[in-house]
N, C-alpha and C positions, 0 to 999 in steps of 0.2 A: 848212295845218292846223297847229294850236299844238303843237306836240311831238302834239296829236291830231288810222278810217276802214277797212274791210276787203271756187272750188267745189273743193273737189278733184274732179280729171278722173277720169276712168276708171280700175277698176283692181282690186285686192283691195281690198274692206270694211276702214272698220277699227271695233273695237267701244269701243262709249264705257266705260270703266272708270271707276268710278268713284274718284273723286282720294280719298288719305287724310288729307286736313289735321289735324293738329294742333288748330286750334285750338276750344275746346270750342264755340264762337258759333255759328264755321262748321257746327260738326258738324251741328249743333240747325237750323239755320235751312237747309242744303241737302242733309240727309240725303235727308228725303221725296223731295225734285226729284230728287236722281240713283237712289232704284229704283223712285219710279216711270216715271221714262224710262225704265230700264233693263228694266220690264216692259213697259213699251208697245212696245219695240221687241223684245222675246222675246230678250234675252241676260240672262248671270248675268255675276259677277263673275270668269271663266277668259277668256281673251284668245288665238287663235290664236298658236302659236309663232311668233316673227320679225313678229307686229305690234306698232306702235308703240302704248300706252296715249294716249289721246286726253285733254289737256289743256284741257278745255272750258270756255271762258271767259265762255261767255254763261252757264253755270251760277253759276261762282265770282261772277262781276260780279252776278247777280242775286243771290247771298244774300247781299254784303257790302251792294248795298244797302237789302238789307234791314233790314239791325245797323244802317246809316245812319239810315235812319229812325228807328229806336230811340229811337237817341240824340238826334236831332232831337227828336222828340215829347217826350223828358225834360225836355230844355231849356226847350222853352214849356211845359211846368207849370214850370218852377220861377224861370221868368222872364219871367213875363206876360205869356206866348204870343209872346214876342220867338224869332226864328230868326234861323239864321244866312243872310247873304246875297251872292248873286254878282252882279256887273255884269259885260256883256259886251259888250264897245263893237265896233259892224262899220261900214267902209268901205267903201264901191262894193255892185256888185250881184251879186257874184262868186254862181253855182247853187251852189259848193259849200260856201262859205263859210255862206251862207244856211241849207246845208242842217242843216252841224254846228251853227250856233248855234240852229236851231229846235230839234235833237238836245236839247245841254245844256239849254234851258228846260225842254223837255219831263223831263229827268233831276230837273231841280232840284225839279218839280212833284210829280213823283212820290214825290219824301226827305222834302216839307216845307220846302225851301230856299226863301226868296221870292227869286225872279229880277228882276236889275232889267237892260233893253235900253234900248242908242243908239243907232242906225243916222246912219251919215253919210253923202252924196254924195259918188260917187268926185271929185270938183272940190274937195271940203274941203280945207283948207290944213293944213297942218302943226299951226298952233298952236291951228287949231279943235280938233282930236283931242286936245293936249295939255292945252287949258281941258275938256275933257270929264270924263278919265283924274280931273285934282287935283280936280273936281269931287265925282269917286267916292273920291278919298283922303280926302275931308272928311266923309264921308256918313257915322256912324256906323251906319245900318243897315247900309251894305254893308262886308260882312267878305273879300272876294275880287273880284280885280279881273283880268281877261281881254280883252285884246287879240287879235281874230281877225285871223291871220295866213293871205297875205300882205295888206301893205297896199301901195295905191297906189305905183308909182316914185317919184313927186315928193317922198316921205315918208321920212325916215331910221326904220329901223325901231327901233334899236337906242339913238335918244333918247328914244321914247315910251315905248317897254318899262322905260326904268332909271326914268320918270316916277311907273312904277306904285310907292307908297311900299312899301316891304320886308315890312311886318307882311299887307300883302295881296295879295303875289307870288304865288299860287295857284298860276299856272304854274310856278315854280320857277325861273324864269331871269335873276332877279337877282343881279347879281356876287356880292353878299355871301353870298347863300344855295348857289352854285355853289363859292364861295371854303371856305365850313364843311364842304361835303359830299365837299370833297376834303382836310380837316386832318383828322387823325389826330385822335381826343378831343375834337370838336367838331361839330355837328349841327346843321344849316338849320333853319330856319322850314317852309320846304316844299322837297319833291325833285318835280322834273321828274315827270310826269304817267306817260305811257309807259313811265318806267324804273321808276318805280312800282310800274306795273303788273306788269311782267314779275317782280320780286321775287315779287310778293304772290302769281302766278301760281302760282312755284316754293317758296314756301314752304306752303302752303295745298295743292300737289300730293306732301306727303312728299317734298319733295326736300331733302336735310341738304346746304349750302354749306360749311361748315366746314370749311375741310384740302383742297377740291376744286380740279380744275386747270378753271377759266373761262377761257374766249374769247369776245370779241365784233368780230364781223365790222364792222366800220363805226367809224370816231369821229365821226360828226355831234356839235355842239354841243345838238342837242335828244333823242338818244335814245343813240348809241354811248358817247360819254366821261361823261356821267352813269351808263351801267348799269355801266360797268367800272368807278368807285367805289363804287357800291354790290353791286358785286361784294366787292370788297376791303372794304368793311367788313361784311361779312359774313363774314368769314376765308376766301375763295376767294382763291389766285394767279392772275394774272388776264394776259393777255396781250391786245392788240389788234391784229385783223389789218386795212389798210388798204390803200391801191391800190399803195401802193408796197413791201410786205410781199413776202419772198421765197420762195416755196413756203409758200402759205397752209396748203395741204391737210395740208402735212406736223405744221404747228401745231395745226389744226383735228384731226388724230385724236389728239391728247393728251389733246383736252378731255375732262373729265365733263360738262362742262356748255356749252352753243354758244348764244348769246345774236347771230344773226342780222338784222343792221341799217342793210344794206350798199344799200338800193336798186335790186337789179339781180336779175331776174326768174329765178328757181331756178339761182342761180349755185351756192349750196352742196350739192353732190353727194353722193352715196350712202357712195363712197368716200374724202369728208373725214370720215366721222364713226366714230368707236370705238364696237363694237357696247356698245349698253348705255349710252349718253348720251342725257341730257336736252336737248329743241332747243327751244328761243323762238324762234321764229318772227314778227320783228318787220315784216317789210315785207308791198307792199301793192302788185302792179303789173298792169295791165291787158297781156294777149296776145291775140292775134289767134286767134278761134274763131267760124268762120261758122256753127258748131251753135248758138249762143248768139245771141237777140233781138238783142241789142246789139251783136253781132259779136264780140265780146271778152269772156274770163274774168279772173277775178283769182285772181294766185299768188302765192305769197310769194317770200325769197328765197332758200326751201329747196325742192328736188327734192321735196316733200310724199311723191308716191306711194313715189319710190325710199329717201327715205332714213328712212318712215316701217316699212322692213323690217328695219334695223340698229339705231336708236331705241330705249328704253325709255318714252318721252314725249314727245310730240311736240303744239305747238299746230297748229291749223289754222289757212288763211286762206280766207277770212274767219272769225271766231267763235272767235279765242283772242285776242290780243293788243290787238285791236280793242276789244271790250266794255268790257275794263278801262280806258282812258286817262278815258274821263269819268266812270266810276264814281271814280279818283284823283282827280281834280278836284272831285268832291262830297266827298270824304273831307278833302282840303286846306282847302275850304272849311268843313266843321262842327271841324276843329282849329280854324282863326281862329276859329270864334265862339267857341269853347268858351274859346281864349285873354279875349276878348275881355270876356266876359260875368265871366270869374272877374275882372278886374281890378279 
C-alpha cells in the first residue's frame, strides 16, 4: 500500500466526542455529522472519567472531502469544466492492491477528480511501467500521478517512483519534495499522504503542537520519518523511537503527543503513555480471533482498549488514521491542479 487500509475488542465503551477543530470549513461542513451521530447514538458532549475522546476519522475524512469538492466544482466553472486529475498505474493482480485502487477511483469520483487507470501484467517489464509513468508526466490533463505499491520483484521500485516528474509526486515521495520537508524555511510540493493525514487528524481535533514534546514510534521512509518532520515544523520537539531505542517506554511517557507507526500489533502499552496524551494510532495488523468470520481482527499498534483509559484522544483502528491517507491524496491532487490551472 502507497504510504496508503484499516474493531476494538471488548471492553468499556468509549463515547464519540465530538473534535473541536479550529478551522471555520470544518466547522460548517461536519458540525451537523457529529450531533447528529451523537444523537443517534443517545450521548452529549460529557465523556466518562479515564475515557479516551475518540478521534474519528471517517468523520473529519468525510467533511474535508467535502471542502474538496468545493473547490473542485469551483474550478470547473471557472475553467471550462477542466478538473484536476489522478492516474494510477497497477501491476500484477495483487486482491489488495486492486482493492485500494478501486477505493481511490471511487474517492476521485466522488470530489469530481477525473480518474485516469493502467493496469499492467505482473510479466511487464520494467521499462513498459516506465513508458507508462512519462506517458502520464506528458498528459496535461493528469495533475497527479500514483504508482500502486508493491510492484513486482523483477522491478526496481525506487527508479519508477523518481520517474514520476516532481510537479505530480501526489504521493510525496520524491527526493526533492522529502529533501524540502526536512529544510528548515522551505516546503514541498506534496507531503507523504499518511503523515498528512495524521497532522490534519491533530489539528482539526483541538490539539495545539507548538512547544509540545512529540514521539513517534517507527521511522519508516513512508509514514515514521515524514511525521516526525512535520512534527517539527510544527514547533513540536520531537524524538523517534526505533528498534534499536533504549527504554522506549521511558521516552514514550514524556510525550504530549505519541504518533504510533511501528508495525507491531498493540506493542504501545497503557503504561508508555502520560495520562492526558494525544495517540495517533497509525498501524494496521491482523490477530488471531476465532470469534471473527475471517478468523482474525485488526489492531493497531496501540493497546486501543488499555491505553484508551490514560488518553485524552485517541484514534481508533480501523476508522481514524485509515480514512484520511486517500482523502490526502485527493487533497495533493486538487493542490496540482490548482497549481496547474493558475499558470
Amino acid at each position: 500500500m502507497n504510504g496508503a487500509g484499516r474493531r476494538a475488542s471488548s471492553g468499556p465503551s468509549i463515547q464519540k466526542v465530538p473534535t473541536k477543530p479550529r478551522a471555520a470549513a470544518f466547522r460548517r461542513a461536519s458540525g451537523a455529522v457529529f450531533v447528529a451521530r451523537a444523537r443517534a447514538m443517545g450521548i452529549n458532549n460529557s465523556r466518562p472519567r479515564g475515557d479516551a475522546a475518540l478521534i474519528d476519522g471517517k468523520a473529519i475524512a468525510a467533511a474535508i472531502r467535502e471542502e474538496i469538492k468545493a473547490e473542485v466544482d469551483a474550478l470547473k466553472k471557472a475553467h471550462d469544466g477542466r478538473a484536476p486529475g489522478l492516474a494510477v498505474v497497477i501491476v500484477g493482480a495483487r486482491k489488495d492492491s486492486q482493492t485500494y485502487v478501486r477505493m481511490k477511483r471511487k474517492a476521485c469520483e466522488e470530489v469530481g477528480i477525473v480518474s485516469f487507470h493502467k493496469e499492467l501484467p505482473e510479466t511487464a517489464t520494467e521499462e513498459e511501467v516506465l513508458d507508462v509513468v512519462r506517458g502520464f508526466n506528458a498528459d496535461d490533463a493528469c495533475h497527479g500521478i500514483l504508482v500502486q505499491l508493491p510492484l513486482p520483484k523483477h522491478m526496481n521500485e525506487e527508479r519508477v517512483l523518481a520517474e514520476i516528474s516532481l510537479e505530480k509526486d501526489v504521493d510525496g515521495f520524491h527526493p526533492e519534495n522529502i529533501g524540502k520537508l526536512a529544510m528548515k524555511g522551505h516546503e514541498p510540493l506534496f507531503v507523504p499522504c499518511t503523515p498528512k493525514g495524521c497532522i490534519e487528524l491533530l489539528k482539526r481535533s483541538g490539539v495545539e503542537l507548538a512547544g509540545k514534546n512529540a514521539v513517534v514510534v517507527g521511522r519508516s521512509n513512508i509514514v515514521g520519518m515524514p511525521a516526525a518532520l512535520l512534527l517539527m515544523k510544527a514547533d513540536c520537539t520531537v524524538t523517534v523511537v526505533h528498534s534499536k531505542t533504549k527504554d522506549p517506554r521511558r521516552i514514550c511517557r514524556e510525550a504530549d503527543v505519541v504518533v504510533a507507526a511501528c508495525g507491531s500489533a498493540e506493542m504501545v502499552k497503557r503504561d508508555w503513555i502520560k495520562p492526558g496524551a494525544v495517540i495517533i494510532d497509525v498501524g494496521t495488523n491482523g490477530v488471531d480471533d476465532p470469534t471473527k468470520k475471517a478468523g482474525y481482527r485488526l489492531v493497531g499498534d496501540v493497546d486501543f482498549e488499555n491505553v484508551k483509559k490514560v488518553a485524552s484522544q485517541i484514534t481508533p483502528v480501523p476508522g481514524g488514521v485509515g480514512p484520511m491517507t486517500i482523502c490526502m491524496l485527493l487533497s495533493n491532487t486538487l493542490e496540482s491542479g490548482k497549481r496547474a490551472f493558475a499558470a
